[in-house]
N, CA, C and O atoms as a Tinker XYZ file with bonds, in Angstrom:
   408  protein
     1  N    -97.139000   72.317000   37.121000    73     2
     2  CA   -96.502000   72.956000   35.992000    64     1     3
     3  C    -94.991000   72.967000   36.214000    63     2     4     5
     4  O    -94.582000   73.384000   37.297000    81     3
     5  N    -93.962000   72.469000   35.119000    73     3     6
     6  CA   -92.778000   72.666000   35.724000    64     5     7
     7  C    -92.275000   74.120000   34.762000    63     6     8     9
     8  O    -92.859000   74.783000   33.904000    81     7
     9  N    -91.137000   74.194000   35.286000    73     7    10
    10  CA   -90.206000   75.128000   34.720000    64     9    11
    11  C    -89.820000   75.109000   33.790000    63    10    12    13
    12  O    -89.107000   74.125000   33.596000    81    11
    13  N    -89.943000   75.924000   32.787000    73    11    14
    14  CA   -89.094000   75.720000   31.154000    64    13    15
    15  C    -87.615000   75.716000   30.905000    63    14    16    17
    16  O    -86.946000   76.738000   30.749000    81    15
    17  N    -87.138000   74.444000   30.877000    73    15    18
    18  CA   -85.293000   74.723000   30.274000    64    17    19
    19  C    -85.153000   75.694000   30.134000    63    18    20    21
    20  O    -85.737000   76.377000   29.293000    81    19
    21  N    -84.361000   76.050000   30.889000    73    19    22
    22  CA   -83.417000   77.332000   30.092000    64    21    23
    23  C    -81.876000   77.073000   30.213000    63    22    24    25
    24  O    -81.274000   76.805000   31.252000    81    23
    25  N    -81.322000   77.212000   28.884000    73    23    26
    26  CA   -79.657000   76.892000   28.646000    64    25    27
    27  C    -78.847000   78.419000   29.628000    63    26    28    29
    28  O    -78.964000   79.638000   29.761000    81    27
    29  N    -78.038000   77.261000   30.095000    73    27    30
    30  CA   -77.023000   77.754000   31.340000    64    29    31
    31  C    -75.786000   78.034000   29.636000    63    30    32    33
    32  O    -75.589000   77.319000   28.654000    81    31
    33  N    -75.358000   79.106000   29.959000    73    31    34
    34  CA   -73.650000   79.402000   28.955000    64    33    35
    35  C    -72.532000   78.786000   30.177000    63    34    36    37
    36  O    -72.239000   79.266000   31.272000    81    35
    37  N    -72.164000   77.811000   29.648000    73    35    38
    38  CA   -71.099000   77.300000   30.285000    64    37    39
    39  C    -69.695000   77.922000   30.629000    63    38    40    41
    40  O    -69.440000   78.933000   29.974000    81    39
    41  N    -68.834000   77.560000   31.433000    73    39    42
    42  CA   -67.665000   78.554000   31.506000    64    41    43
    43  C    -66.622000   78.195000   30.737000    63    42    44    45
    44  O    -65.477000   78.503000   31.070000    81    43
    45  N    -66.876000   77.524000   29.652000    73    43    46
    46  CA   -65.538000   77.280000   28.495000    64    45    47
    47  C    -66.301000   77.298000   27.036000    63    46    48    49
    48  O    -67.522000   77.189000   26.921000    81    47
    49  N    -65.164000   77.491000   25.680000    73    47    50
    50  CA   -65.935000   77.516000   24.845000    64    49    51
    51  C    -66.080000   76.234000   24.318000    63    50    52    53
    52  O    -66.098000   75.180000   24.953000    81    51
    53  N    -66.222000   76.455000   22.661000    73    51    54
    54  CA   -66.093000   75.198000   21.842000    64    53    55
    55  C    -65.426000   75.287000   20.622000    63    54    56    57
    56  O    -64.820000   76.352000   20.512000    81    55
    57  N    -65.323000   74.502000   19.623000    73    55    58
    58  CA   -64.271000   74.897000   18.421000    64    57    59
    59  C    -64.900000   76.346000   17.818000    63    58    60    61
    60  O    -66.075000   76.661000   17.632000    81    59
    61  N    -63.543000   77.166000   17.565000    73    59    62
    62  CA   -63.806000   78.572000   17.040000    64    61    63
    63  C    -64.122000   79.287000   17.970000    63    62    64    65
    64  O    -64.822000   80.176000   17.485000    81    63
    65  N    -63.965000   79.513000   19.626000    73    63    66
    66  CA   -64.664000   80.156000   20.553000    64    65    67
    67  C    -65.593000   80.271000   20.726000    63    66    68    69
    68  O    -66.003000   81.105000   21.533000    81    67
    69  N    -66.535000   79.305000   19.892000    73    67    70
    70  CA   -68.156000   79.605000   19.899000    64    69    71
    71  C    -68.485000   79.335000   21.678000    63    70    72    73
    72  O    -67.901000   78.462000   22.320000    81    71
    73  N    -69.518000   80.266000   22.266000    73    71    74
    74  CA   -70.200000   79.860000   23.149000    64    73    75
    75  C    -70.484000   78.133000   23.178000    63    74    76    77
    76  O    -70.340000   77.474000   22.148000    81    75
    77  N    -70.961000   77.411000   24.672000    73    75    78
    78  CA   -71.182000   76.426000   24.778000    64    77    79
    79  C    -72.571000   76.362000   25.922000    63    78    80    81
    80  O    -72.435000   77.023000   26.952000    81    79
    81  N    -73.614000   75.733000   25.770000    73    79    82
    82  CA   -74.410000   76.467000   26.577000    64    81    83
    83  C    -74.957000   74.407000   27.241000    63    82    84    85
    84  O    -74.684000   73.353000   26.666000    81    83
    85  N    -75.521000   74.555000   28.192000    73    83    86
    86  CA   -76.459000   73.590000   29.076000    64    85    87
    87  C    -77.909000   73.548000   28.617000    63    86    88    89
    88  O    -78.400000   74.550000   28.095000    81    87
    89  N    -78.642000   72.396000   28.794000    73    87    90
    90  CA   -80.079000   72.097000   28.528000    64    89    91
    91  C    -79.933000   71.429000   30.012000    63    90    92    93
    92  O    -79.152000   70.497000   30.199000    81    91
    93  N    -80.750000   71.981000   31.060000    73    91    94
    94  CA   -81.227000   71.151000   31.799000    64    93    95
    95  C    -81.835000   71.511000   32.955000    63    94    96    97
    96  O    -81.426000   72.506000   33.553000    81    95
    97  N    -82.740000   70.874000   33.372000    73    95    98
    98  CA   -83.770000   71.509000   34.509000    64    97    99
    99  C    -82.786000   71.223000   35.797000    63    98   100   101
   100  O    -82.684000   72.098000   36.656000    81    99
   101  N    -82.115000   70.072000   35.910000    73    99   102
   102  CA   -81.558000   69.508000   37.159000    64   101   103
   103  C    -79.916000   70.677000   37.497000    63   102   104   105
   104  O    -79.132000   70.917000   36.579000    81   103
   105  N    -79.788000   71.023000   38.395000    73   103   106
   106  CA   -78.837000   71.957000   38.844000    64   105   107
   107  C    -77.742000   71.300000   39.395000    63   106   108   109
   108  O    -76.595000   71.746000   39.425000    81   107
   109  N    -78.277000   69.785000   40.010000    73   107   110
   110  CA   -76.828000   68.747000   41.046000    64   109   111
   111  C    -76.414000   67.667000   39.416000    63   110   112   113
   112  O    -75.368000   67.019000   39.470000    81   111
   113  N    -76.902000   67.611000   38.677000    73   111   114
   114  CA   -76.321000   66.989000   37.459000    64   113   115
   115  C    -74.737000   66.970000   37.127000    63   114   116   117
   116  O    -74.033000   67.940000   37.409000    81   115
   117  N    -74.455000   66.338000   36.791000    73   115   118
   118  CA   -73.024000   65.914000   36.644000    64   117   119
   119  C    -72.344000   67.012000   35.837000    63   118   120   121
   120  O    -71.117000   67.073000   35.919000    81   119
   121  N    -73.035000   67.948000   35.011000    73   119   122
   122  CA   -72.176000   68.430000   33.798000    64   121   123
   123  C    -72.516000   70.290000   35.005000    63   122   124   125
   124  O    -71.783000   71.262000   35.182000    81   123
   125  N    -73.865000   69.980000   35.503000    73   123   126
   126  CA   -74.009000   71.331000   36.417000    64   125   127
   127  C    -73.117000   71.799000   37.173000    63   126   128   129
   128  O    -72.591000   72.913000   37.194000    81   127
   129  N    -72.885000   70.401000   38.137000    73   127   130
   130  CA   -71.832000   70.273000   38.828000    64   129   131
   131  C    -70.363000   71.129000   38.539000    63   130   132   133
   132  O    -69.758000   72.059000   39.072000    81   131
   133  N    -70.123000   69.951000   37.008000    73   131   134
   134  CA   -68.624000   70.011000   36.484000    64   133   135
   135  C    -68.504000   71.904000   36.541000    63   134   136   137
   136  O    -67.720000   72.645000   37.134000    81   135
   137  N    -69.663000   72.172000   35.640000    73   135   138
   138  CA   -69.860000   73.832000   35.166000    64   137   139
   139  C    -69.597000   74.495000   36.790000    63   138   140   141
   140  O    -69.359000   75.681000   36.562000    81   139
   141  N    -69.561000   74.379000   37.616000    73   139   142
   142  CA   -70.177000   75.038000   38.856000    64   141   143
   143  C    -68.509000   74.789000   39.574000    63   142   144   145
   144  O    -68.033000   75.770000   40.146000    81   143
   145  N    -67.767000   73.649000   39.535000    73   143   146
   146  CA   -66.338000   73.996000   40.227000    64   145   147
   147  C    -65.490000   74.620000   38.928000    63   146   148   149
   148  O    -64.575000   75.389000   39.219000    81   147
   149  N    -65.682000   74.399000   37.810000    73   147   150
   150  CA   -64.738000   75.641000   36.955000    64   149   151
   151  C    -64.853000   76.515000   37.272000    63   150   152   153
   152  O    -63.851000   77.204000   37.470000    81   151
   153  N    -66.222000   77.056000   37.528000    73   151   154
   154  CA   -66.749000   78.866000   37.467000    64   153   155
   155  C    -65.652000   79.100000   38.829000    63   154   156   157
   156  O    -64.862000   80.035000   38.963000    81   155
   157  N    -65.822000   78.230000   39.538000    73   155   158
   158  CA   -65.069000   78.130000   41.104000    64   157   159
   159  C    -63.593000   78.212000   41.018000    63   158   160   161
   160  O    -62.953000   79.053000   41.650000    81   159
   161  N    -63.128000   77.449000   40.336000    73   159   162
   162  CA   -61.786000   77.553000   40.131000    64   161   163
   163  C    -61.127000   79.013000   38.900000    63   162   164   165
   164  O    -59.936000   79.226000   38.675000    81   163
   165  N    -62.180000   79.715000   38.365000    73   163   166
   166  CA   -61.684000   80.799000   37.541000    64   165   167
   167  C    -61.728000   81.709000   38.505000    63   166   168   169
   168  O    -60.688000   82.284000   38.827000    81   167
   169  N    -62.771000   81.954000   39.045000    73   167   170
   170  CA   -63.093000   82.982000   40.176000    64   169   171
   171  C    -61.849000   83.237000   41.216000    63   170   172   173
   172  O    -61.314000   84.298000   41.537000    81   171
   173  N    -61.533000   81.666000   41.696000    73   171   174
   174  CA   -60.272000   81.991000   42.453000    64   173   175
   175  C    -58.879000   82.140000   41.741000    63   174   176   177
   176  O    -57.818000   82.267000   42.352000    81   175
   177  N    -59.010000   82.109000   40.408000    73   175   178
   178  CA   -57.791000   82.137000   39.420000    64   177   179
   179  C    -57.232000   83.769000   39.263000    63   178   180   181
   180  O    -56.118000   84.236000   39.025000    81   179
   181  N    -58.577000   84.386000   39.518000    73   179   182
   182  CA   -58.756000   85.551000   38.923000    64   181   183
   183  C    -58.296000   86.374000   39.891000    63   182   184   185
   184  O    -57.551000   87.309000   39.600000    81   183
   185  N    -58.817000   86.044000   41.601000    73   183   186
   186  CA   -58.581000   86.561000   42.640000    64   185   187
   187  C    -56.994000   86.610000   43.196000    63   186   188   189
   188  O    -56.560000   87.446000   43.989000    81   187
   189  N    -56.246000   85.526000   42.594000    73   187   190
   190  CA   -55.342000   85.155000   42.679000    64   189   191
   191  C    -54.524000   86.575000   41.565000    63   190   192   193
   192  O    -54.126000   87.568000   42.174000    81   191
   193  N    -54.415000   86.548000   40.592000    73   191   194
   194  CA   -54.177000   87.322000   39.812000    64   193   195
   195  C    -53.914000   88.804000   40.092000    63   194   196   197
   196  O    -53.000000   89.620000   39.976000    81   195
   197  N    -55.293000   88.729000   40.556000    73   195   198
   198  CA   -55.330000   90.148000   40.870000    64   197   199
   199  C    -54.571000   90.687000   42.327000    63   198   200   201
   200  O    -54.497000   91.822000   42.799000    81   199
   201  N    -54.209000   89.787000   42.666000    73   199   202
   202  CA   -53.169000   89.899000   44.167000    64   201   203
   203  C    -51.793000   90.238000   43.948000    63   202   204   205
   204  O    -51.014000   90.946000   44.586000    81   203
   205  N    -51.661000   89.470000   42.749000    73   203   206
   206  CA   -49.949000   89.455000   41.479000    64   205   207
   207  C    -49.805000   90.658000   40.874000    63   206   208   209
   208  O    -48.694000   91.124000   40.622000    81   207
   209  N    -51.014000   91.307000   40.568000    73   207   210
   210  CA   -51.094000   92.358000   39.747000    64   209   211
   211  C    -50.963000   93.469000   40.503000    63   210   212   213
   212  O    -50.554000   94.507000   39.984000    81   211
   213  N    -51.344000   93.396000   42.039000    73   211   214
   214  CA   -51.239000   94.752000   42.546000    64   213   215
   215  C    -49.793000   94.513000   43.341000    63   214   216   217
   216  O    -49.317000   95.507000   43.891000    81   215
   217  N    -49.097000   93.307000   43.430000    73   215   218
   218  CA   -47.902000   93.481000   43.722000    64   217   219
   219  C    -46.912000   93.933000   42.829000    63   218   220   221
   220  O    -45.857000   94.417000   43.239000    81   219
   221  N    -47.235000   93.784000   41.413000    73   219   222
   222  CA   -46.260000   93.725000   40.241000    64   221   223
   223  C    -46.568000   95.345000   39.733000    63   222   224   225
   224  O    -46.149000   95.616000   38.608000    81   223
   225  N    -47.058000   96.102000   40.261000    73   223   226
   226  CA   -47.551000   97.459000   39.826000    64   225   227
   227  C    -46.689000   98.356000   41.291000    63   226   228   229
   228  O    -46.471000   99.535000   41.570000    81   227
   229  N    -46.463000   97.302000   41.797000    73   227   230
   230  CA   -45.769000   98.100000   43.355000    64   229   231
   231  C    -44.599000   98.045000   42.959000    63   230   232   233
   232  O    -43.820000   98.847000   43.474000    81   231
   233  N    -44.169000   97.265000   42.110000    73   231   234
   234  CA   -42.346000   96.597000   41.672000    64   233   235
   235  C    -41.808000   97.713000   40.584000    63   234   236   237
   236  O    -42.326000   97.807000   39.472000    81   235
   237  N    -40.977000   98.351000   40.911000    73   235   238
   238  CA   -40.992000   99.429000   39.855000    64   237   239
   239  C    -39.523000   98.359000   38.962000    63   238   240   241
   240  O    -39.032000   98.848000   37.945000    81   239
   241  N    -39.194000   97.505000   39.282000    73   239   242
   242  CA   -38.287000   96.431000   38.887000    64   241   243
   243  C    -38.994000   96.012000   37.828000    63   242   244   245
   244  O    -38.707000   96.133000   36.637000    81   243
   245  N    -39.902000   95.528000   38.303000    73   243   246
   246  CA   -40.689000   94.415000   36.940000    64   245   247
   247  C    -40.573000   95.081000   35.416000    63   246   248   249
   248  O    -40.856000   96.195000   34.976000    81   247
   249  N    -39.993000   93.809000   34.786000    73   247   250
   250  CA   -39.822000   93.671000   33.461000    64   249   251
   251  C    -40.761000   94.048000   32.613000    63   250   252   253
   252  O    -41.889000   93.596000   32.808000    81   251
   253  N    -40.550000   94.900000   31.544000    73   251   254
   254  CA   -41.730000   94.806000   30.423000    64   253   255
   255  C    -42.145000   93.427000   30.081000    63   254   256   257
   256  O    -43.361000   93.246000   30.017000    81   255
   257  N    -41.382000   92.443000   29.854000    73   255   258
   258  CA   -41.826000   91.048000   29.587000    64   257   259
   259  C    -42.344000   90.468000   30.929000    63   258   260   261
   260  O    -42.865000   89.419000   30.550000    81   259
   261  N    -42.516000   90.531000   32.318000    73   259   262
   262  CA   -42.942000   90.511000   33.400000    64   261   263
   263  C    -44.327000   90.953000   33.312000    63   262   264   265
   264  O    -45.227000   90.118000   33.403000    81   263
   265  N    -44.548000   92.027000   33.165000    73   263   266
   266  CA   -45.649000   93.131000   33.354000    64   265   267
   267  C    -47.139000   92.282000   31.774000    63   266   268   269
   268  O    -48.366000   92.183000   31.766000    81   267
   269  N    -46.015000   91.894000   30.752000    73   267   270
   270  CA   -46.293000   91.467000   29.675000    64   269   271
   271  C    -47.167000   90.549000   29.351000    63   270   272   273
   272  O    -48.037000   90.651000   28.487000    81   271
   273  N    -46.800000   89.034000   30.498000    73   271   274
   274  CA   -46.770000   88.140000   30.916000    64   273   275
   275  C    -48.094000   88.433000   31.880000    63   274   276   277
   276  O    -49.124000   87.802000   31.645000    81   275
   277  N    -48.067000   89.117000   32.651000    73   275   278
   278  CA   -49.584000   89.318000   33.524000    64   277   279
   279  C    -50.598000   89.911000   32.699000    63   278   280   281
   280  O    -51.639000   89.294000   32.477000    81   279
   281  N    -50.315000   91.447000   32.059000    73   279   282
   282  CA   -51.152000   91.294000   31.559000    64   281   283
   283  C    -51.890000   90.022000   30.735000    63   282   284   285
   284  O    -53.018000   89.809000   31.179000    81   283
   285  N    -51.547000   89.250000   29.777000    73   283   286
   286  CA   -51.802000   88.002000   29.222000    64   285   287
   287  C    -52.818000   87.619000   29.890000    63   286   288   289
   288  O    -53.984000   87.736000   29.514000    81   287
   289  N    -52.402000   87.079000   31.047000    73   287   290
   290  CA   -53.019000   86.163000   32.153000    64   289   291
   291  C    -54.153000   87.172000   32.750000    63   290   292   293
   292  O    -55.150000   86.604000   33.196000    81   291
   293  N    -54.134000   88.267000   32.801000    73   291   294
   294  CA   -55.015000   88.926000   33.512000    64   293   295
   295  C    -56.345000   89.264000   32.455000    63   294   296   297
   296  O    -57.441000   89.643000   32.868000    81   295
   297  N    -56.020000   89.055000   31.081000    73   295   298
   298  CA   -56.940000   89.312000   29.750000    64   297   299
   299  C    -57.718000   87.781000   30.223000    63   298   300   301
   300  O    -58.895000   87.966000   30.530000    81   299
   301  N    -57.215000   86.183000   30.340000    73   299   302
   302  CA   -57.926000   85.159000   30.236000    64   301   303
   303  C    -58.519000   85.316000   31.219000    63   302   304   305
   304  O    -59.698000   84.964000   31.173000    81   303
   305  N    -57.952000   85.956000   32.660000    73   303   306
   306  CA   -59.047000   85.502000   33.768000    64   305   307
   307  C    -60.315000   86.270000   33.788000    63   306   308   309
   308  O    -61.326000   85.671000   34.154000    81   307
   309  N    -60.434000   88.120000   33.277000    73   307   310
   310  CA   -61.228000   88.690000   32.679000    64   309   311
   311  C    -61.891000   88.336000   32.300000    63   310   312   313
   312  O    -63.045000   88.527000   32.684000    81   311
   313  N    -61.482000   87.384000   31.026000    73   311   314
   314  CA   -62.785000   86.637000   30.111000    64   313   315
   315  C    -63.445000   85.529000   30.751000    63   314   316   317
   316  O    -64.621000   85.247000   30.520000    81   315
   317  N    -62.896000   85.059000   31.348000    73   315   318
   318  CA   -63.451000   83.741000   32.192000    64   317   319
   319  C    -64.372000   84.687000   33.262000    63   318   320   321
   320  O    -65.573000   84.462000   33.412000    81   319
   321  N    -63.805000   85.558000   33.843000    73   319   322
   322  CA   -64.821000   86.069000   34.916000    64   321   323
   323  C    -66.709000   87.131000   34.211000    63   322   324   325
   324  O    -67.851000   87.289000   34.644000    81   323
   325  N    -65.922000   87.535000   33.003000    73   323   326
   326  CA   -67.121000   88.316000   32.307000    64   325   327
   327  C    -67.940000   87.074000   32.390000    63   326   328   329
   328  O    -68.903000   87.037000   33.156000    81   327
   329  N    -67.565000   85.896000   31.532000    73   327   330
   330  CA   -68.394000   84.903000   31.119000    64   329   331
   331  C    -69.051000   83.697000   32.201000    63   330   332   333
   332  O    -69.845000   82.776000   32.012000    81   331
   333  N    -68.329000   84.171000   33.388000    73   331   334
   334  CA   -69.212000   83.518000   34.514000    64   333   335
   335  C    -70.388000   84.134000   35.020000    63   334   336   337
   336  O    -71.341000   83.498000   35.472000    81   335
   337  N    -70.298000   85.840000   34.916000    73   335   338
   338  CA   -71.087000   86.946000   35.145000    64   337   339
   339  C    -72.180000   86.717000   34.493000    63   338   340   341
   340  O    -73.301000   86.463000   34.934000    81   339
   341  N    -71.770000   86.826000   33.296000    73   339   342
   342  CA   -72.981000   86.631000   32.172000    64   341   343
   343  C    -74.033000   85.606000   32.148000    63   342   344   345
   344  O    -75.182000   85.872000   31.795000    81   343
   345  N    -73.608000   84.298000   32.564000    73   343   346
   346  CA   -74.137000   83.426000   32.938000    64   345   347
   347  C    -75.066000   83.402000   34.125000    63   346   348   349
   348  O    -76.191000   82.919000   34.000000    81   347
   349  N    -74.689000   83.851000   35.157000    73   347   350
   350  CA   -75.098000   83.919000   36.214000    64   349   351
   351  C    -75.990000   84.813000   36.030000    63   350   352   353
   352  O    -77.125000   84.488000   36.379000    81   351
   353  N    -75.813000   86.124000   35.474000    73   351   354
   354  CA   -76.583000   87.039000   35.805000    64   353   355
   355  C    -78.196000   87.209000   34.586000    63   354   356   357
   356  O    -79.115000   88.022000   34.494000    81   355
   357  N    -77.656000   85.486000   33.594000    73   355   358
   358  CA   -78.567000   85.334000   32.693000    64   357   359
   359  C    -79.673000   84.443000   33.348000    63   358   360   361
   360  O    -80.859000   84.498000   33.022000    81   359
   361  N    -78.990000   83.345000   34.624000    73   359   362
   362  CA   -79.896000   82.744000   34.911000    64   361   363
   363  C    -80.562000   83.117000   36.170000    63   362   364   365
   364  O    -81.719000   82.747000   36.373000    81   363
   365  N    -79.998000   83.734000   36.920000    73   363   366
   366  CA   -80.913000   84.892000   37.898000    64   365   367
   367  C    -81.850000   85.918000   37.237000    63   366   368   369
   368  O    -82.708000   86.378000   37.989000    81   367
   369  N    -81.841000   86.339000   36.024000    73   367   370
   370  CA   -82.824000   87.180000   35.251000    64   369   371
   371  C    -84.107000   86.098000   34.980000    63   370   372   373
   372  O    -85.290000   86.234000   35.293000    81   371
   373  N    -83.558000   85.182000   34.411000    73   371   374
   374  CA   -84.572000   84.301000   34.167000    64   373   375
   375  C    -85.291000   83.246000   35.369000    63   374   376   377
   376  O    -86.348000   82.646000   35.172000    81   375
   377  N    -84.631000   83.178000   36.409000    73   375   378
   378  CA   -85.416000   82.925000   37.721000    64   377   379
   379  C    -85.674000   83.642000   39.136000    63   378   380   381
   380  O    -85.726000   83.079000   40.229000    81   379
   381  N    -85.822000   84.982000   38.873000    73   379   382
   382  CA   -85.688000   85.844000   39.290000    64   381   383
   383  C    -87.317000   86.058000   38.990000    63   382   384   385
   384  O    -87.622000   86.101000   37.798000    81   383
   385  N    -88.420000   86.199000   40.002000    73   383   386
   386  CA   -89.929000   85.970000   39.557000    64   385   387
   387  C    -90.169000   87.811000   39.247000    63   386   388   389
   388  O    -91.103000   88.200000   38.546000    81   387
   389  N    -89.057000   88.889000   39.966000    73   387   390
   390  CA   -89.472000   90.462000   40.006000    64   389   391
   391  C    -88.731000   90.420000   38.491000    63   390   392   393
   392  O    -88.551000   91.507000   37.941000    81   391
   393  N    -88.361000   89.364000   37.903000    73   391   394
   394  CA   -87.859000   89.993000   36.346000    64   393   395
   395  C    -86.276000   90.785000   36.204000    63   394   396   397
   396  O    -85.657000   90.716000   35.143000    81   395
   397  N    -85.814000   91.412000   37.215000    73   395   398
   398  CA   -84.675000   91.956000   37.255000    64   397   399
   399  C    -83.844000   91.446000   38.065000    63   398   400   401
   400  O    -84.191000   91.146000   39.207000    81   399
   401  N    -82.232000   91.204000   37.479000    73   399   402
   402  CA   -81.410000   90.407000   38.321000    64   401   403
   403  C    -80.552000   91.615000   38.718000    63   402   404   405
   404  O    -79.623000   91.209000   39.417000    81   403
   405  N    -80.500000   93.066000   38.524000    73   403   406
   406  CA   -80.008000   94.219000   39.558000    64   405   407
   407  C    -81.025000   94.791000   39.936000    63   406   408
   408  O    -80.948000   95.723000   40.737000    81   407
């Protein structure tokens, strides 16, 4: 018996922000792959960020347009990190045999 597809939500969208999701049983697949060093490269985008952010909160210097500017950047890596979460924590629910992925 194999396993039933289940669509992976990818870590970028598509026209209009719509979600973008995967069909595929294979996990080393080329597009799995591709999906799997973005999630990698947001994760460390984010970590990165958040290193900027607790220095720029120490800077009693920093510019409103400074401060302005991170926030920005700290809203995309957010969304990139919710939407790696979500993913992940959609396809550990669903292969997860106790049913719960917490």
């Amino acid at each position: 018996m194999t396993t039933p597809n289940v669509l992976r939500l990818l870590p970028w969208s598509g026209p209009g922000d719509k979600p973008c999701y995967l069909s595929t049983d294979d996990p080393d697949g080329y597009m799995s792959r591709l999906a799997d060093n973005i999630e990698a490269i947001q994760l460390g985008t984010a970590s990165q960020l958040l290193e900027e952010a607790s220095v720029a909160l120490g800077n009693r210097d920093a510019s409103l347009y400074e401060m302005r500017c991170l926030v920005t950047e700290l809203t995309g890596a957010l969304r990139d990190v919710y939407r790696v979460a979500r993913s992940r924590g959609h396809h550990r629910a669903t292969s997860d045999p106790r049913g719960s992925a917490y």
